[in-house]
C-alpha positions in Angstrom: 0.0 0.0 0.0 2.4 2.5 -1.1 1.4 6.0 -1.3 -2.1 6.7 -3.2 -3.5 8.8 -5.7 -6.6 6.9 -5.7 -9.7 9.4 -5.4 -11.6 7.0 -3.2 -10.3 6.5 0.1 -9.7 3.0 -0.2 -7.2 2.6 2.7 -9.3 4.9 4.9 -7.3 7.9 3.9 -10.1 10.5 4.1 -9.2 13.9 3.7 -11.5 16.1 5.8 -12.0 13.7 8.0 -11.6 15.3 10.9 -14.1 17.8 9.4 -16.4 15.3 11.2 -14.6 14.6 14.4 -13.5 17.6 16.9 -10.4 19.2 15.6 -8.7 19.2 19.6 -8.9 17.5 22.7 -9.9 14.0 20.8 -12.1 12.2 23.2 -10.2 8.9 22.5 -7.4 10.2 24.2 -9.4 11.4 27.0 -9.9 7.7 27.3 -6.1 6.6 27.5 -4.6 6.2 31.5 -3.7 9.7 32.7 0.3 9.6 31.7 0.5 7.1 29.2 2.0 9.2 26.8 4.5 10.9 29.3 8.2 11.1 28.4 7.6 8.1 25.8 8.6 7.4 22.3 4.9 7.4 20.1 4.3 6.5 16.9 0.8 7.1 15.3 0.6 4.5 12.6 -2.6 6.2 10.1 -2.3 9.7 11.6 -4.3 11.4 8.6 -3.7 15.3 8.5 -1.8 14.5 12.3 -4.8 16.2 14.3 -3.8 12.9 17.0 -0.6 13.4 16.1 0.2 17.1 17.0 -2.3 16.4 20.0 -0.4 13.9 22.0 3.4 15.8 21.0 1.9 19.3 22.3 -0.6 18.6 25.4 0.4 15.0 26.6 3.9 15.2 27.4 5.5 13.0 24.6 9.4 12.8 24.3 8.9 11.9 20.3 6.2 11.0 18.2 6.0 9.7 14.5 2.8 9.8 12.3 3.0 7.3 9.4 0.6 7.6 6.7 -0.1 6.1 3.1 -1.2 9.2 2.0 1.3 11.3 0.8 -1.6 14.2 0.3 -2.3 13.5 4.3 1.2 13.8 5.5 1.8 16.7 3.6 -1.3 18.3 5.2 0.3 16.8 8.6 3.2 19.3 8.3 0.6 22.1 7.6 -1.2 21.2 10.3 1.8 21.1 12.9 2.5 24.3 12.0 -0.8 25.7 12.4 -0.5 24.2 16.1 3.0 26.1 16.7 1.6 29.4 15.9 -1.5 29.2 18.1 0.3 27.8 21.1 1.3 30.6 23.3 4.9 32.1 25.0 6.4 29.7 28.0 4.9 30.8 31.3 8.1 31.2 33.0 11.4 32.7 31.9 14.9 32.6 33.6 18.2 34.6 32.6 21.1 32.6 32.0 23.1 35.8 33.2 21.7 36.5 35.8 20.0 33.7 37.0 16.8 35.1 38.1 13.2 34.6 36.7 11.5 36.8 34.4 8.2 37.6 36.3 5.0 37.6 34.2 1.6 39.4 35.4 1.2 40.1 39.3 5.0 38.5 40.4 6.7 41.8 38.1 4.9 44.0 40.6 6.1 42.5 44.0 10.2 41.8 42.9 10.4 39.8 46.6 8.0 37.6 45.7 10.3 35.8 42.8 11.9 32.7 43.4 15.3 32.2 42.9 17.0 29.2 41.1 20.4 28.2 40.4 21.0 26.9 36.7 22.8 23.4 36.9 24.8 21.3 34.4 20.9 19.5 33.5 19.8 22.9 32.5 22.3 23.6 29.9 20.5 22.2 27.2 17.5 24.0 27.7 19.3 27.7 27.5 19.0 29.4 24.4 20.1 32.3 24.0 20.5 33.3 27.2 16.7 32.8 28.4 15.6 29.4 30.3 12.2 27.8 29.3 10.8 26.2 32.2 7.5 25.0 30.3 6.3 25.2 26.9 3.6 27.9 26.1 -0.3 26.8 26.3 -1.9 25.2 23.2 -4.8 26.9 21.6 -3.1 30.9 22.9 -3.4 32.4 19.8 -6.8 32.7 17.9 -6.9 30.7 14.7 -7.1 34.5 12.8 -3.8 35.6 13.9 -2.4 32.7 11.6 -5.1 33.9 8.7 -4.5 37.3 8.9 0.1 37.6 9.3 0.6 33.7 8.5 1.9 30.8 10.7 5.2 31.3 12.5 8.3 30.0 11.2 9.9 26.9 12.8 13.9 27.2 13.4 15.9 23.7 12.9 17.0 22.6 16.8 20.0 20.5 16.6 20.5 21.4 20.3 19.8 17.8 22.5 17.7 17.5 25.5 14.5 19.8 26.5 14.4 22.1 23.5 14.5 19.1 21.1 11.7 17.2 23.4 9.4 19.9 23.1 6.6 20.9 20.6 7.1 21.2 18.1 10.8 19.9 17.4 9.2 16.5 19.0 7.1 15.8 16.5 7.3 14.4 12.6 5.8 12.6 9.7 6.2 10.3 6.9 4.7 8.5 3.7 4.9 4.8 4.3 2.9 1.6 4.5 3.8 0.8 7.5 2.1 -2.7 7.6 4.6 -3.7 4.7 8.0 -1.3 5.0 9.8 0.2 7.9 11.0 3.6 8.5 14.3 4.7 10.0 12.2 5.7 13.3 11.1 1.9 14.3 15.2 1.1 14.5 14.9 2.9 17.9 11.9 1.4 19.1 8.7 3.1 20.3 7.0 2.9 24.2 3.5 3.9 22.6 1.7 2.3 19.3 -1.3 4.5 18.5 -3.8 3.0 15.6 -7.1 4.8 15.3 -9.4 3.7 12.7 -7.5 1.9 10.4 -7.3 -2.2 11.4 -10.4 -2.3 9.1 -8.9 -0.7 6.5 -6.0 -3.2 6.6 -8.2 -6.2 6.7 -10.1 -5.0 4.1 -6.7 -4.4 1.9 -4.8 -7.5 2.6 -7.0 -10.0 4.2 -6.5 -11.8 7.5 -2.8 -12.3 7.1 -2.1 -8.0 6.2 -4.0 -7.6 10.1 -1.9 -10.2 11.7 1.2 -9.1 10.0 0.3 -5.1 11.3 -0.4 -6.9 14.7 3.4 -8.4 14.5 4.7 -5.7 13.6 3.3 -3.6 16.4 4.8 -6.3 18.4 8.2 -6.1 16.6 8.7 -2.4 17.1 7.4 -2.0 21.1 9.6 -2.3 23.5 8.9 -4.7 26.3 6.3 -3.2 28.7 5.1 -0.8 25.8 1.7 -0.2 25.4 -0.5 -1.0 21.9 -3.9 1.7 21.9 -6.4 -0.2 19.3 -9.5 1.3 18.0 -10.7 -2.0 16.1 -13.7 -1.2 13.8 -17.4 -3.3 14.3 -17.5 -6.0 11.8 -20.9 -4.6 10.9 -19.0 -1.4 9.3 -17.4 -3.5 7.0 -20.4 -4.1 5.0 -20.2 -0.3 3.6 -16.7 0.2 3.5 -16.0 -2.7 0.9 -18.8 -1.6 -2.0 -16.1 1.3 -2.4 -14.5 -1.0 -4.5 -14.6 -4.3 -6.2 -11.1 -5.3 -4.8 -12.8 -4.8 -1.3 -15.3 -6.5 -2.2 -14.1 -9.7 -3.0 -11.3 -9.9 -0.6 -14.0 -9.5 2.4 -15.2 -12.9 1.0 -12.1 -14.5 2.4 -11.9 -12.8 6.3 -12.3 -15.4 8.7 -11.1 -13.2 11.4 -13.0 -11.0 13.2 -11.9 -8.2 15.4 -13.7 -10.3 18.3 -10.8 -12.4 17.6 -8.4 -9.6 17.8 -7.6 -10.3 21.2 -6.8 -13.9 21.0 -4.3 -12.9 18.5 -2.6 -10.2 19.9 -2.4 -12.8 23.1 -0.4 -15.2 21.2 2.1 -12.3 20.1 2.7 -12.1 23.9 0.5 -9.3 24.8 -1.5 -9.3 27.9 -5.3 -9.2 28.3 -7.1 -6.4 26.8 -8.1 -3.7 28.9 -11.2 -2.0 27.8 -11.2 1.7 27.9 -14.4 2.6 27.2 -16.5 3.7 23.7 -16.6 6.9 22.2 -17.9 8.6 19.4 -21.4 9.6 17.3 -23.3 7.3 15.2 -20.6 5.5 13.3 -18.1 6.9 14.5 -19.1 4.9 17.7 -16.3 2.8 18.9 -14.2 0.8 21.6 -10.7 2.0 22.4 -8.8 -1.4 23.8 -5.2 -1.3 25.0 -2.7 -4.3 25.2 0.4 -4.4 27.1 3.6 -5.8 25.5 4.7 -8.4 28.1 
């Protein structure tokens, strides 16, 4: 599944898609543990325009994350999209001088001087001076109205070849590529990942390449975690299937040969050597109704 210049999206590669889903705060990831994504390595295999993406680099504390798509078109939009996010998302809250080694008081704390806390920069804080001004936490998301990008265009983003904090943050922490991942690697998955996000797309998969394409994307998910890493599933109802494959005849006729059905996901995500399912909850409108699962790489 190489990328697609097919005008049907045949491997679920629907642009606008998230004109029907709320553009922030996706209330699937309301549904992950509290942390999950927390100083980890993510990668977001089907990230679409990288609305999940941007999400879990910017507001859930992610040390890395890589969206993979098929769609070139998508990824492209991805980068847009990233960049849309940096210009909205507003200064850091607190500010220190690297010569003199004080904060930089915001609001009420620049009125009363004595009220400023002191702190001595160590060795560990090093990487996270530029320029001579400490960023002790990234700005809020969402500072900036949408029309400031509309009306002077999106911010530029400078190449950070600096290591530690500065690197880690949004939106140096984030990236995107053209791939299908179920049959080719990128360089990103020789490091490993902590965090396997798939939303909406093991249908799409089963529909493409039959039983074996869905267990191959399930050992690869395997392959690429490291041990204790965490696999977030949105598996689509059987029942959606119906609709999906009269998009095409090659649909069509492979969805005569499925024997598996994603009640038998967990069986076979099991024998991979992932623990018991653990059933977030279901979210989600209409058809867009559906269970989030996570498995644990044992």
């Amino acid at each position: 599944m190489a990328s697609t210049t097919n005008d049907l999206p045949v491997y679920g590669n629907y642009h606008g898609y998230y004109n029907k889903r709320p553009p922030t705060n996706d209330r699937r990831l309301a549904l992950v543990p509290r942390g999950l994504f927390n100083g980890k390595r993510v990668l977001d295999v089907g990230c679409n325009e990288g609305i999940v993406t941007c999400e879990i680099a910017q507001t859930l504390g992610a040390k890395r994350v890589v969206g993979v798509d098929i769609d070139d078109t998508l990824v492209r939009a991805a980068w847009k999209h990233r960049r849309s996010v940096w210009s909205q998302q507003g200064p850091p809250t607190a500010r220190m001088s690297a010569a003199h080694g004080t904060p930089e008081a915001h609001g009420e704390e620049s009125a009363h001087p004595d009220r400023r806390k002191r702190r001595r920069i160590s060795h560990s804080d090093a990487d996270e001076v530029d320029e001579g001004v400490y960023h002790d936490s990234a700005g809020p998301a969402d500072y900036f109205p949408a029309s400031c990008e509309h009306m002077f265009g999106p911010l530029p983003i400078l190449n950070v070849a600096a290591p530690g904090n500065i690197a880690e943050a949004f939106p140096h922490n984030v990236s995107f590529r053209t791939a299908d991942w179920v049959k080719s690697e990128i360089p990103e998955d020789a490091e490993g990942y902590d965090v396997v996000v798939a939303f909406s797309i093991s249908k799409w998969i089963h529909l493409n390449g039959g039983d074996e394409a869905l267990l191959g994307f399930f050992r690869r998910v395997s392959d690429v975690l490291r041990a204790g890493g965490t696999f977030v599933l949105e598996p689509q109802e059987w029942e959606t299937y119906a609709k999906a494959k009269r998009m095409d005849p090659r649909l069509k006729e492979n969805a005569k040969n499925l024997k598996l059905r994603p009640d038998h996901f967990e069986d076979e995500l099991r024998k991979l050597g992932f623990g018991p399912a653990q059933r977030l909850g279901t979210v989600g409108e209409g058809g867009f109704r559906r269970p989030i699962d996570l498995y644990t790489k044992r």
